[in-house]
C-alpha positions as CSV (number, residue, x, y, z in Angstrom):
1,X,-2.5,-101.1,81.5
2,X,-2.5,-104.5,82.9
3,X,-5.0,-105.3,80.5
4,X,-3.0,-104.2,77.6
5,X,-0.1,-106.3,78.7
6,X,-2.5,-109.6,79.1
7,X,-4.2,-108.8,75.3
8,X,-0.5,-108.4,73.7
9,X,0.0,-112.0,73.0
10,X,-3.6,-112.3,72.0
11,X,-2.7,-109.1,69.4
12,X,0.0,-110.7,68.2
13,X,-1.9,-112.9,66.2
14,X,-2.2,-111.8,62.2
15,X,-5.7,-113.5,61.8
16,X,-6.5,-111.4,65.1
17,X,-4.7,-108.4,63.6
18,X,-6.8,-109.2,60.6
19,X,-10.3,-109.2,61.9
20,X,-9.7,-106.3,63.7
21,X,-9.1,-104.1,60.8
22,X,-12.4,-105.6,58.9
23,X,-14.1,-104.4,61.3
24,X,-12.5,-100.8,61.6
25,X,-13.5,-100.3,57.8
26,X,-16.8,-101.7,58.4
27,X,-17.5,-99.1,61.1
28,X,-16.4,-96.4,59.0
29,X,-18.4,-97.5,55.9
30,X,-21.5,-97.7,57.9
31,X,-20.7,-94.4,59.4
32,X,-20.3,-92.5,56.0
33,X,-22.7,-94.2,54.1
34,X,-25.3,-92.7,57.1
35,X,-24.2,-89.6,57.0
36,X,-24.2,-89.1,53.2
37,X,-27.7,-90.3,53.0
38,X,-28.7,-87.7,55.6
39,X,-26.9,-84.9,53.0
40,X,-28.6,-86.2,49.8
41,X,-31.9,-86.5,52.2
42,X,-31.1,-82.7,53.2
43,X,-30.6,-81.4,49.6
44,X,-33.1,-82.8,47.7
45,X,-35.7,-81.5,50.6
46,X,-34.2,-78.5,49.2
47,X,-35.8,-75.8,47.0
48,X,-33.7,-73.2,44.2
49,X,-33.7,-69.7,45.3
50,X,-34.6,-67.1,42.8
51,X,-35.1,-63.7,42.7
52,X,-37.8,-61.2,41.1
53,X,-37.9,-58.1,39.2
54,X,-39.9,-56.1,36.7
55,X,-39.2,-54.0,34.0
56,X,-39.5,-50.8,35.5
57,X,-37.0,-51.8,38.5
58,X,-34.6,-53.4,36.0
59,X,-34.6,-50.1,33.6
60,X,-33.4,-48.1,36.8
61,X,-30.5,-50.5,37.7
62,X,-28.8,-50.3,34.7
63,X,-25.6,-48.2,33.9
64,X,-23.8,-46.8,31.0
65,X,-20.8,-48.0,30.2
66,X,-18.6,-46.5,27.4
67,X,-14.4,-46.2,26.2
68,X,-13.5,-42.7,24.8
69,X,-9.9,-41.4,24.0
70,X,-9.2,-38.4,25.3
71,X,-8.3,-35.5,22.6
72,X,-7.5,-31.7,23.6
73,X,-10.1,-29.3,22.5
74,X,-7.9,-27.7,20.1
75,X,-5.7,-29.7,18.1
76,X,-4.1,-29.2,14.4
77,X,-1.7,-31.3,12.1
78,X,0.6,-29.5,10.5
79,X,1.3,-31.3,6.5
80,X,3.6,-30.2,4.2
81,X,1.5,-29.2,1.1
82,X,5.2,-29.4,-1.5
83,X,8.3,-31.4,-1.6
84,X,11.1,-30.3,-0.5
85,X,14.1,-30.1,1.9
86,X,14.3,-29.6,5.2
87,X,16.6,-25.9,5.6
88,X,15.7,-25.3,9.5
89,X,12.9,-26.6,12.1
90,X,12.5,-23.3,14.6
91,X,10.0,-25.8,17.2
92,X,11.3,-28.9,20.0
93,X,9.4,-31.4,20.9
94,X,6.7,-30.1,24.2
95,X,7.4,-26.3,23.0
96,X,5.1,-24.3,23.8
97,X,4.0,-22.0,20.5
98,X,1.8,-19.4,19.5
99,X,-0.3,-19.2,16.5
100,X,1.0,-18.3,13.3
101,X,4.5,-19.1,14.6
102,X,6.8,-21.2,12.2
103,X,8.1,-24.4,12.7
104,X,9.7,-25.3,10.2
105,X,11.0,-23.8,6.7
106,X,11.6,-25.7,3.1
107,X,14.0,-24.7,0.8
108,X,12.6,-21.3,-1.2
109,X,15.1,-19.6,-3.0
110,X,13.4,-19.5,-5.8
111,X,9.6,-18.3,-4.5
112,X,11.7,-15.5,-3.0
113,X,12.8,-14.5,-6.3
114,X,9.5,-14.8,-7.6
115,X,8.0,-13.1,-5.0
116,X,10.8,-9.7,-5.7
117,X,9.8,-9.9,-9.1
118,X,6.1,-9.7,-8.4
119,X,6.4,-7.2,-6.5
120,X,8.4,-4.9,-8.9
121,X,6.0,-5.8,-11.7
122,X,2.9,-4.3,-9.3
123,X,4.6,-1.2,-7.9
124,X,5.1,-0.7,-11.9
125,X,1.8,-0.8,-12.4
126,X,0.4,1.1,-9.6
127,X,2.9,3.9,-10.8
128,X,1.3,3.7,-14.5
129,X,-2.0,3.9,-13.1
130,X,-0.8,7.0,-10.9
131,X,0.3,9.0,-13.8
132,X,-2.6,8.1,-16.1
133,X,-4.9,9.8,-13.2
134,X,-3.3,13.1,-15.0
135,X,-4.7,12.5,-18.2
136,X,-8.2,12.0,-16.7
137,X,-8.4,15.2,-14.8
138,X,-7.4,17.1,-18.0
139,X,-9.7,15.2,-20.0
140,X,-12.7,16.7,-17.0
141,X,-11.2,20.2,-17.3
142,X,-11.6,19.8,-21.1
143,X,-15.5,18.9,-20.3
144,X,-15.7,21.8,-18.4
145,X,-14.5,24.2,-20.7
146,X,-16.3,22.7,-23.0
147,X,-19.3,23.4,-20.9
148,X,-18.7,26.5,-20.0
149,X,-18.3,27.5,-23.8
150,X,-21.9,25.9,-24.6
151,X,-23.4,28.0,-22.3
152,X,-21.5,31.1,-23.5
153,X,-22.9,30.3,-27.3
154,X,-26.7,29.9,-25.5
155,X,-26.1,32.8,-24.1
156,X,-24.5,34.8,-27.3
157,X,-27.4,33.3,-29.6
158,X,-30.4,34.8,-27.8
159,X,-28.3,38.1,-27.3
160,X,-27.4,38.3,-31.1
161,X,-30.8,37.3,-32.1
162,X,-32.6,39.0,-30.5
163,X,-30.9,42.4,-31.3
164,X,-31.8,41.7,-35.2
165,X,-35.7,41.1,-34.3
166,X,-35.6,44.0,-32.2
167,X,-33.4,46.6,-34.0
168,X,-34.0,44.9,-37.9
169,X,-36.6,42.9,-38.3
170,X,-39.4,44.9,-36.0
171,X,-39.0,47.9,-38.2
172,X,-40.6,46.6,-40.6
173,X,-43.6,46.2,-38.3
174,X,-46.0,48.9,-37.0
175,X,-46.8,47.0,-34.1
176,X,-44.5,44.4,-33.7
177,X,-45.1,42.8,-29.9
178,X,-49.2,43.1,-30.8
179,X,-50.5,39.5,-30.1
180,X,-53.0,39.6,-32.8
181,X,-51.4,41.7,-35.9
182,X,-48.4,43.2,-35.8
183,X,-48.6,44.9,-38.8
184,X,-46.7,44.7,-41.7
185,X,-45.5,48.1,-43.3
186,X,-44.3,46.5,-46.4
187,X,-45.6,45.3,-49.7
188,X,-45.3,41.1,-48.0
189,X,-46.2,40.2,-51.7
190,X,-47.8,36.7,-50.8
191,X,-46.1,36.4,-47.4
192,X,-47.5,39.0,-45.0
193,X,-50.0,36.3,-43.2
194,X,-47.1,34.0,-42.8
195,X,-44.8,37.4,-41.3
196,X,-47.4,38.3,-38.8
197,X,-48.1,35.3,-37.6
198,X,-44.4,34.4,-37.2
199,X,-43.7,37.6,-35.1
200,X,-46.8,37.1,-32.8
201,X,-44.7,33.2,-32.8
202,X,-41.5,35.1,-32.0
203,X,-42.3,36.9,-28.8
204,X,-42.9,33.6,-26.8
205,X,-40.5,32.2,-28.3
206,X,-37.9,35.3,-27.5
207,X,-39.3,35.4,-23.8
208,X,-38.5,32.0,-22.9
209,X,-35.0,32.2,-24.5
210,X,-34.3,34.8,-22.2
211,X,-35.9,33.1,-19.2
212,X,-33.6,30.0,-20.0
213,X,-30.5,32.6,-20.7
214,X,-30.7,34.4,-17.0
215,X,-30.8,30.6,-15.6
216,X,-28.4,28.3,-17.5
217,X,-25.5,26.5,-16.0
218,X,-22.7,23.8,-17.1
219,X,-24.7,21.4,-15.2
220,X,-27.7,22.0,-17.3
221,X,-28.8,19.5,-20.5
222,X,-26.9,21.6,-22.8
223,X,-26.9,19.4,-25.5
224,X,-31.2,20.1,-25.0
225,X,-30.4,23.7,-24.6
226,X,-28.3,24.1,-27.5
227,X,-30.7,22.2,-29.7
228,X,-33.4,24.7,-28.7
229,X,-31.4,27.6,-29.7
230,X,-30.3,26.5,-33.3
231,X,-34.0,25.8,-33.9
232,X,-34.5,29.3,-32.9
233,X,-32.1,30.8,-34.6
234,X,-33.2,29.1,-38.0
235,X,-36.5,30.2,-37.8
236,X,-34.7,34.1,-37.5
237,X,-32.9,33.2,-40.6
238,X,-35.9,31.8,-42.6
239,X,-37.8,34.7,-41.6
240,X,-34.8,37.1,-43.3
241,X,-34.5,34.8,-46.1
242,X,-38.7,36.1,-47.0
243,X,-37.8,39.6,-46.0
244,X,-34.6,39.2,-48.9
245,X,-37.2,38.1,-50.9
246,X,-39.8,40.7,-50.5
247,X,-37.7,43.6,-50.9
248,X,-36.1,41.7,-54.3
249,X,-39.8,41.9,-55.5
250,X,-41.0,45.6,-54.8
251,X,-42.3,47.2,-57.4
252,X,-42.4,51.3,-58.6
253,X,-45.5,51.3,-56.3
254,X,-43.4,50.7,-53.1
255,X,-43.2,53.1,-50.3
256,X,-39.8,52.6,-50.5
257,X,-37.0,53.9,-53.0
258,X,-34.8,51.5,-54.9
259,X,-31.9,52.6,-53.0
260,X,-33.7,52.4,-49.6
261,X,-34.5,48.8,-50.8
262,X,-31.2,48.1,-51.6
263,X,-29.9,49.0,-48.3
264,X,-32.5,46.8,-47.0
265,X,-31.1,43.9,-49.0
266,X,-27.5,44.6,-48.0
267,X,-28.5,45.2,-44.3
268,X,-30.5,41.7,-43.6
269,X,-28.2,39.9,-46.5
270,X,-25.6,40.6,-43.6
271,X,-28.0,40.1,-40.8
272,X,-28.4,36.4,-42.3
273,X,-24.5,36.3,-42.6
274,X,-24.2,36.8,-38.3
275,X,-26.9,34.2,-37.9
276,X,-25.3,31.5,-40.0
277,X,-22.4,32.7,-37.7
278,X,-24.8,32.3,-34.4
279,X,-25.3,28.9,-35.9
280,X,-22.0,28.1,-36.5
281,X,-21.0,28.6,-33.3
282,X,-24.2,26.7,-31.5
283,X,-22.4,23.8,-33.4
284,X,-19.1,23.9,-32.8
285,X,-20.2,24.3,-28.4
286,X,-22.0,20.7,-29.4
287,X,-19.3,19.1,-31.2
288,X,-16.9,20.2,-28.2
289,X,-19.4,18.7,-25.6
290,X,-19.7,15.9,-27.4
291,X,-15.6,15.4,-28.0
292,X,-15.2,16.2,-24.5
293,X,-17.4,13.5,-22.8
294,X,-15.5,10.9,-25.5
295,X,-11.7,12.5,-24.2
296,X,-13.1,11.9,-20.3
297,X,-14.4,8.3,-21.0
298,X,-11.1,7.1,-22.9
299,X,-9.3,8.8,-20.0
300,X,-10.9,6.5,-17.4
301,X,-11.0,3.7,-19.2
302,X,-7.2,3.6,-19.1
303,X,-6.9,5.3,-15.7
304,X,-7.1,4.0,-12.3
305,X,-10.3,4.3,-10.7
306,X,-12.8,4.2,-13.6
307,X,-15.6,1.3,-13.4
308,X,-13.7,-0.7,-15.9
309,X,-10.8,0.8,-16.4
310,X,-7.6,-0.4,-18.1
311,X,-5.1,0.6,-15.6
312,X,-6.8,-0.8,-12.4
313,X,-6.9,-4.4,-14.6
314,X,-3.2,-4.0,-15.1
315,X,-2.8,-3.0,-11.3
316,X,-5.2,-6.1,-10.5
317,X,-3.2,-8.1,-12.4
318,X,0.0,-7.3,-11.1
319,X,-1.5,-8.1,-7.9
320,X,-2.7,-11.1,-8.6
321,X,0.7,-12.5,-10.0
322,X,1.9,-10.7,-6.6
323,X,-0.9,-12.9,-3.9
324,X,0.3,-16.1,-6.1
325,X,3.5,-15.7,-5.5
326,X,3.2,-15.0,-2.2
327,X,0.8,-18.1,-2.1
328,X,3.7,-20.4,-3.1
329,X,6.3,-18.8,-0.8
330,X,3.7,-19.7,2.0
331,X,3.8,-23.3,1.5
332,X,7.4,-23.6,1.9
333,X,6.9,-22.0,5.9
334,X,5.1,-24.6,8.1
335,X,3.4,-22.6,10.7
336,X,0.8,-23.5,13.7
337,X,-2.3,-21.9,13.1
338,X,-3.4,-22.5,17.1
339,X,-1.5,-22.0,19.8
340,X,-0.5,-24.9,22.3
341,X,2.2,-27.8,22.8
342,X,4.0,-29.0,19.9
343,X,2.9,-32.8,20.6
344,X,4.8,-34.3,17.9
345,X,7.7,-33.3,15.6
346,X,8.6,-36.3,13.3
347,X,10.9,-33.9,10.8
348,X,14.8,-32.9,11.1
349,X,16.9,-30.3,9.5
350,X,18.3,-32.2,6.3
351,X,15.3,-34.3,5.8
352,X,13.6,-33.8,1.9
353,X,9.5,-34.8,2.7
354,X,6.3,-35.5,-0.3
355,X,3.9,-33.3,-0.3
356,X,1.0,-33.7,2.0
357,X,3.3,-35.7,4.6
358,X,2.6,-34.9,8.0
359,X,5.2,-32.9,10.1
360,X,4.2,-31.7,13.4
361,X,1.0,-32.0,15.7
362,X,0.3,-29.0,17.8
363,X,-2.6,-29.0,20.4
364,X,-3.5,-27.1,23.6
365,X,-3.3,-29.8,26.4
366,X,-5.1,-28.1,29.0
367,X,-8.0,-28.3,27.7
368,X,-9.0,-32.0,27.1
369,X,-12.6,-33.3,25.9
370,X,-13.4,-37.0,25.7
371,X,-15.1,-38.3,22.8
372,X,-17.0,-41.6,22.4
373,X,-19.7,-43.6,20.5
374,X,-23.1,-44.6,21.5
375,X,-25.3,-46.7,19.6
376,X,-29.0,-46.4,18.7
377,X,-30.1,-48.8,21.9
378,X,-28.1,-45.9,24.1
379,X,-29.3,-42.6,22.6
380,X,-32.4,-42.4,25.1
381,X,-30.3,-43.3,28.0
382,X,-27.5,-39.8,28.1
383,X,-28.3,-36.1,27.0
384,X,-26.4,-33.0,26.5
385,X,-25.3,-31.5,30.2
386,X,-25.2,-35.1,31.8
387,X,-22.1,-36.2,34.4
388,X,-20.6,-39.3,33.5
389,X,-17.3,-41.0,35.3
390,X,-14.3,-41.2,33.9
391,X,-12.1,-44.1,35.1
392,X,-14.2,-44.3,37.7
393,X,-12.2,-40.9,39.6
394,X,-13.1,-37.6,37.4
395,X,-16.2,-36.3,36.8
396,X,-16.8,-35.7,33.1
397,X,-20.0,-33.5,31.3
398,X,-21.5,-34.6,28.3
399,X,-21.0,-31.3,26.2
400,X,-21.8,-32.5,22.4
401,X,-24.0,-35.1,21.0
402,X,-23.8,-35.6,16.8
403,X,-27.3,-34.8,15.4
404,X,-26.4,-37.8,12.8
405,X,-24.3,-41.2,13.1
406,X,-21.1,-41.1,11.5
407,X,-20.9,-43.1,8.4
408,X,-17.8,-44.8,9.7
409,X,-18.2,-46.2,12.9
410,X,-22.1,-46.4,12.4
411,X,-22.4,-45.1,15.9
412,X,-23.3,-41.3,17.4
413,X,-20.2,-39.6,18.2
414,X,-20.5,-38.0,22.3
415,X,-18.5,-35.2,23.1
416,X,-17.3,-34.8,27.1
417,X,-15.5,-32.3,28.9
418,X,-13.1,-32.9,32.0
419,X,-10.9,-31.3,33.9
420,X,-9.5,-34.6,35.2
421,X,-5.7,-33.5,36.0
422,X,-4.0,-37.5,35.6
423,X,-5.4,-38.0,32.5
424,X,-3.6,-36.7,29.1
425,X,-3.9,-36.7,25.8
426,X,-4.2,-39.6,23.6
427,X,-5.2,-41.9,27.0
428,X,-8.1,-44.5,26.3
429,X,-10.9,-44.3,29.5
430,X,-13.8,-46.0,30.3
431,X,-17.0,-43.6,30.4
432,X,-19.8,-44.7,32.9
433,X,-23.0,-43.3,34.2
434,X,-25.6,-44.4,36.0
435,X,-28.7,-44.5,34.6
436,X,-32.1,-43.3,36.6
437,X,-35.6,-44.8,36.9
438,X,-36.9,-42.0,34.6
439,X,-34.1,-41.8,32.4
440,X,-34.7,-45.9,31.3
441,X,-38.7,-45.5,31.4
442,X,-38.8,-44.8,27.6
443,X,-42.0,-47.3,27.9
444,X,-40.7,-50.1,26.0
445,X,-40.2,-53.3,28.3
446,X,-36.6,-54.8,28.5
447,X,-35.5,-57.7,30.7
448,X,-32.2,-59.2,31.3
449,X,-31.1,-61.8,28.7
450,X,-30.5,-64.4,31.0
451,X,-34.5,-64.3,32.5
452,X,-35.4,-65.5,28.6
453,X,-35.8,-69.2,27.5
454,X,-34.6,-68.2,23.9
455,X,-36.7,-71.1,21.4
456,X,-36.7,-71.5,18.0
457,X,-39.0,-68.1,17.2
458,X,-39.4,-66.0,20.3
459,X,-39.7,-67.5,24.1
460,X,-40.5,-67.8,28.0
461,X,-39.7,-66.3,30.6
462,X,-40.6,-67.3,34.8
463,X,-43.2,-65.7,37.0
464,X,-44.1,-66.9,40.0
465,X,-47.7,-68.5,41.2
466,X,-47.7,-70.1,45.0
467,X,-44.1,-70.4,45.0
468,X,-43.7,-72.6,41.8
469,X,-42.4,-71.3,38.6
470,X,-45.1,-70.8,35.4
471,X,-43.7,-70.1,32.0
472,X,-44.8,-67.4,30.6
473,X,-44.9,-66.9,26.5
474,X,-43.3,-63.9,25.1
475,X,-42.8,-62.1,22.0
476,X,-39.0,-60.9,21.5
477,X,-37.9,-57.6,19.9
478,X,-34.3,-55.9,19.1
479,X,-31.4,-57.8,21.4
480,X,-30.0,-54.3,23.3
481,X,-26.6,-55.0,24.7
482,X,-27.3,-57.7,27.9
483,X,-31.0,-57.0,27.3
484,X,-34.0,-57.4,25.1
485,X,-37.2,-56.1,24.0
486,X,-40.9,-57.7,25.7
487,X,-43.1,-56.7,22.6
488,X,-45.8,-59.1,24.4
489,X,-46.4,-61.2,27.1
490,X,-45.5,-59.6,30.0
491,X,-46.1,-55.9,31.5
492,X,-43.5,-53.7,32.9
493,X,-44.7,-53.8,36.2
494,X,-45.1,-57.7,36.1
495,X,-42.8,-59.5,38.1
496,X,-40.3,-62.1,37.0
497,X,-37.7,-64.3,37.7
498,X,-34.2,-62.7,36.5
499,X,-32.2,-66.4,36.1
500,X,-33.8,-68.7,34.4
501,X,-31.0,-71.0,33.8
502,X,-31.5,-74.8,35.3
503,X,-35.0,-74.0,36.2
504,X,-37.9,-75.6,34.9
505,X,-41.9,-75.0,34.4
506,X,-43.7,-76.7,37.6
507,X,-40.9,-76.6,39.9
508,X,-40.9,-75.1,43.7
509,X,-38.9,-72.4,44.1
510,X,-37.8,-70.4,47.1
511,X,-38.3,-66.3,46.7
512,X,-34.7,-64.5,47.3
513,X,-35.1,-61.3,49.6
């Protein structure tokens, strides 16, 4: 202290004052500028730090990251397909509604109407079909009388003729079933070859008549049958026509009298009457068979039922007017056609909409899916059964991946399933998984972009010899994302430096841990 108080005159000085604050700052200049010498000193002994990788270890640190919106599983839009006015909206906003239930109804007075008219125009027509089913099942009993009759005249043809070869025409023979000759006992003037051999004819013909006679039915081919029996019964009559004209040409040498002759002529002039009657009566059974089949066919052609008949066309018609208007009524009643909660409702009792104007939005929010895009680069990296994280907090599985890209976003759509309970939907998340050694060895080489020294056509990139950096050329492929394609250069087990930023070729580097 005494000091002090001896300097304080001394101090009082300026040019005292002066010098001693020269030298302060003096001091403290030389003081810095040593220290920041030793700093600069310090850093430039110095080396960067870097750090190494290699393809195959940078492939299995990558992750996936995506953004999805978040849709229900089950969702439909409900659109108007007419104009019209709004008469009553039967859904609120968050209902819950089943499907097929109506929401909302347009002004239809008049596709009622039609649809009551319709109706009475079909139940017209299904009654007109009903009552021409009558005239078709008398039309089939007509067939089968018709039938039944043919078979009656088969049966009555063989019976009549052969009672007049039998009882007439074998009398005239002296051994009439002979298979060789029966034996004329008349004068056959010219004709008795052509009389035997017809008889000998006539006794297979007259045993397979009556064969066919014990076995016909209506079901039979009676238009065959009945054929068969007219041919028959001609020959019977051209066989009496030569007997009529033997016994017109006896002579006084005759065994017979001219009276027993003309008996004989009156007797088989008779005999030919009952088989022109025979025939008569083979024809009418065929024109009946034949106008039956045309009665059934015109039947079913206007009756119901028939392969093209004219009364299920009216029926089908009717109905078809019916469906159409039915069709029309239809669009005027909005209706869900899933169930789940009515999400949106943008219509209100009084409002007139277009068509094709969008009323409602129904969708079953329990059951959420995520969907998102991938692009080509990504494809290789996520598969179908894969857990992804959503928003970081639910656990999502890949469910659906498109077989195509979609034309509009140019990108693969990826369907995921959650059962994430804070998320809802419409909610935009982010989608990321982490993707595994094996999963990213697809054996093409990708490094980071920032361990490339882009030039003007491909690049470099750092390995490391002794501690000192060595560029390395390198042939570029497809930019993917933050990375890129090694198409030559470097292996993907080579190592290399993953910054490459402010180094250079030559330089000493320190290895990062």
């Amino acid at each position: 202290m005494q000091i002090i108080e001896r300097l304080k005159p001394w101090l009082g000085r300026k040019s005292v004052r002066g010098a001693i604050i020269v030298m302060v700052i003096i001091i403290a200049v030389i003081y810095y500028s040593s220290n920041g010498n030793e700093t600069v000193a310090e850093l430039e002994v110095q080396n960067p730090v870097v750090k190494l990788t290699n393809a195959t270890e940078y492939a299995g640190g990558q992750s996936l990251s995506l953004v999805g919106n978040v849709r229900a599983f089950t969702e439909a839009q409900i659109t108007s397909e007419r104009a019209g006015r709004v008469v009553s909206v039967n859904a609120s906003l968050g209902q819950q509604v089943s499907a097929g239930a109506v929401l909302a109804t347009l002004e239809n007075a008049s596709e009622r109407a039609s649809v009551l008219q319709a109706e009475g125009v079909y139940d017209a027509a299904v009654a007109a079909a009903a009552q021409s089913n009558v005239g078709v099942n008398e039309a089939q009993n007509g067939l089968r009388t018709a039938q039944n009759n043919a078979v009656s005249a088969f049966k009555s043809a063989y019976n009549t003729t052969n009672g007049i070869v039998i009882n007439s025409i074998d009398a005239f023979f002296s051994d009439p079933t002979n298979k060789n000759v029966p034996g004329l006992r008349i004068d056959g003037k010219g004709f008795t070859s052509q009389l035997n051999s017809e008889r000998v004819a006539l006794q297979t013909i007259l045993s397979t008549w009556q064969t066919k006679t014990n076995t016909i039915s209506a079901q039979a081919d009676l238009d065959v049958e009945l054929e068969y029996a007219s041919q028959n019964v001609q020959k019977i009559i051209n066989m009496v026509d030569t007997f009529l004209l033997i016994f017109s040409q006896q002579d006084n040498g005759s065994r017979y009298t001219e009276a027993e002759l003309q008996s004989f002529s009156t007797s088989f002039t008779g005999l030919r009457s009952t088989l022109i009657g025979v025939q008569s009566s083979i024809d009418t059974a065929e024109a009946g068979l034949s106008s039956a089949r045309d009665a059934v066919k015109r039947s079913e052609l206007s009756a119901q039922g028939g392969t093209t008949s004219s009364a299920d066309a009216q029926v089908k018609q009717a109905l078809g007017s019916l469906r159409s208007a039915q069709a029309n009524l239809a669009k005027t009643i909005l209706r869900t056609p899933i169930s789940g909660t009515v999400n949106s409702l943008s219509i209100r009792t009084g409002d007139f909409i277009n068509s094709f104007t969008q009323v409602a939005i129904v969708a079953n929010n329990n059951a959420l899916e995520v969907v998102t895009y991938i692009s080509d680069s990504e494809k290789n990296l996520i598969k179908e059964g894969d857990v992804v994280l959503i928003d970081g907090k639910y656990e999502g599985t890949v469910t659906e991946i498109a077989p195509a890209v979609d034309s509009a976003t140019r990108k693969t759509e990826v369907r995921i399933a959650t059962e994430g309970t804070d998320i809802v939907n419409g909610d935009t998340v982010r989608i990321t998984k982490e993707v595994s050694l094996d999963e990213a060895a697809d054996g093409t080489v990708k490094v980071p972009l920032t361990a490339v020294k882009f030039e003007r056509e491909n690049g470099s990139m750092f390995i490391i010899e002794d501690k000192t950096l060595v560029s390395k050329p390198v042939v570029l492929g497809n930019v993917l994302g933050n990375s890129v394609e090694i198409l030559e250069g470097i292996t993907k087990d080579d190592l290399f430096v993953v910054d490459t930023r402010g180094l250079v070729a030559g330089e000493e580097v320190e290895i990062q841990n």
